[in-house]
C-alpha positions as a printed NumPy array, in Angstrom:
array([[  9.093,  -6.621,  19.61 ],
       [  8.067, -10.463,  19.179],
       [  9.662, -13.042,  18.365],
       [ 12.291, -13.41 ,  15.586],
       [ 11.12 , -14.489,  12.126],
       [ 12.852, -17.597,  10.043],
       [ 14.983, -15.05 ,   8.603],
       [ 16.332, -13.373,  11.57 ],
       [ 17.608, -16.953,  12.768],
       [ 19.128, -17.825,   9.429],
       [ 20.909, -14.152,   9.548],
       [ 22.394, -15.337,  12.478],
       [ 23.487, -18.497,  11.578],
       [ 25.045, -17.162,   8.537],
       [ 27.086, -14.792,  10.794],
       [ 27.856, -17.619,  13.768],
       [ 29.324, -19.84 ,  10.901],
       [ 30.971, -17.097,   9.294],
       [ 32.752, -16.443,  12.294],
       [ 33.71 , -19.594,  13.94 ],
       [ 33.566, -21.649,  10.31 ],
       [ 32.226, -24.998,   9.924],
       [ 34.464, -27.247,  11.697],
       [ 34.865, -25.121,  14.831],
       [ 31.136, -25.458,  16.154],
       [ 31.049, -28.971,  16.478],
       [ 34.144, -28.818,  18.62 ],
       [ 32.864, -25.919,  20.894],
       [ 29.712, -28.065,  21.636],
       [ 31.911, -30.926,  22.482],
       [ 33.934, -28.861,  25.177],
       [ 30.684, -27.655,  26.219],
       [ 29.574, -31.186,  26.843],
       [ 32.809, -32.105,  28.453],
       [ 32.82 , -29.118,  30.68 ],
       [ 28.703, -30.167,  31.633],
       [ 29.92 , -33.93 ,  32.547],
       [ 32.972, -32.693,  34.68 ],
       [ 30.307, -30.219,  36.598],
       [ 28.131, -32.77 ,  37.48 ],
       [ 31.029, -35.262,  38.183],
       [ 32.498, -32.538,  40.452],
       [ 28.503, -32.243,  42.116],
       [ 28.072, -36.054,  42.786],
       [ 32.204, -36.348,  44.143],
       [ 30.832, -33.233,  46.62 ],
       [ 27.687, -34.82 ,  47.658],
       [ 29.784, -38.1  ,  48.218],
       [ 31.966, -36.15 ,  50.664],
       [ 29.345, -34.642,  52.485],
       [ 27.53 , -37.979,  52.991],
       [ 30.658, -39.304,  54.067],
       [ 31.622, -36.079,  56.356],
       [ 27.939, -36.269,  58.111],
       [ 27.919, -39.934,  58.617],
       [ 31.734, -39.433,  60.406],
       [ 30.093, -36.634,  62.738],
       [ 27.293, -38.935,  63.378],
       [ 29.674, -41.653,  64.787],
       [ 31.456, -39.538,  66.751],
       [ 28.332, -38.067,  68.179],
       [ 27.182, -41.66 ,  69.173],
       [ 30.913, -42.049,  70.343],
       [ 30.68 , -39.165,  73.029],
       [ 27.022, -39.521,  73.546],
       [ 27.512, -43.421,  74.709],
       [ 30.748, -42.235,  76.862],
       [ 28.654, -39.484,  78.682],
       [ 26.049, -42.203,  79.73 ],
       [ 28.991, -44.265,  80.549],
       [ 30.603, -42.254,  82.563]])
């Protein structure tokens, strides 16, 4: 049970382009890398907001921390 030999892989190719035909490939690896690039968009917008949603608790922190020696 090893690995596949060159003609395994060219048994499947046959079949994938069979299937999906020539032209179709290239377009499902584009919407692949689309769909990558809007994941790690959507990962670096989240991480923005959580930087942004820490840094707001921090102030208000300070905020009622400096009232409370104030007061």
């Amino acid at each position: 049970m090893g690995s596949f030999s060159i003609w395994h892989w060219i048994i499947v190719l046959v079949v994938v382009l069979l299937l999906f035909g020539r032209g179709k490939i290239p377009e499902l690896m584009g919407d692949l890398a689309k769909g990558i690039n809007s994941f790690k968009k959507g990962m670096k917008e989240d991480d923005t907001a959580k930087t942004i949603e820490q840094k707001a608790h921090e102030t208000v922190s300070s905020t009622a921390e400096d009232k409370s020696k104030a007061g």
